[in-house]
N, C-alpha and C positions, 0 to 999 in steps of 0.2 A: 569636738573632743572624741577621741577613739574610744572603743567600749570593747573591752573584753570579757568571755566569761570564764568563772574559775571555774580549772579544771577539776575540783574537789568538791564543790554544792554545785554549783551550775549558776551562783547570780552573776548577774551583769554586773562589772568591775570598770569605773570610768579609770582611762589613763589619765597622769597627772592630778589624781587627787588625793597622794598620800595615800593609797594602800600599797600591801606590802605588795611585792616580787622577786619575785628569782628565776634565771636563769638557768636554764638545764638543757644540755646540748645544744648549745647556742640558738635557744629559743629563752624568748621571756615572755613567761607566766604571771598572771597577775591574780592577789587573792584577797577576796572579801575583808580579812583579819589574818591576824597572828596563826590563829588556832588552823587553819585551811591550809596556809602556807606550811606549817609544823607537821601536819601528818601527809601534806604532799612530798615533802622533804625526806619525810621515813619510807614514802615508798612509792617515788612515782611514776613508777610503769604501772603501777598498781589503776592509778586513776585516768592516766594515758591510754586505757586499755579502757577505758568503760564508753559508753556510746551516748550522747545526753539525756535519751529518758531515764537512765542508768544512776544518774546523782541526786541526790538525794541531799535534800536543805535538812541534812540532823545533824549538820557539825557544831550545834548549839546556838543556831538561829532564833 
């Protein structure tokens, strides 16, 4: 199973287990929950621009 990490908290996200994704510039992103996916969506150069010690697990983990 492929593991990604979101690019909004930084956890490890297994592919094919039912968490959300989305797509953005024909890449797909994968997110812990709703809520990561929701403010990746408001602004995601925002977090495409951060570097991983840069994220922070306070999306209400």
């Amino acid at each position: 199973m492929t593991k990604h990490i979101d690019p909004v908290c930084g956890m490890v996200v297994k592919e094919g287990t039912g968490k959300p994704t989305l797509e953005y510039k024909g890449i797909t992103y994968y997110f812990c929950g709703d809520h990561c996916k929701d403010a990746f969506e408001k602004d995601p150069e925002k977090y495409l621009a951060l570097k991983p010690g840069d994220r922070h697990m306070d999306m209400g983990h």
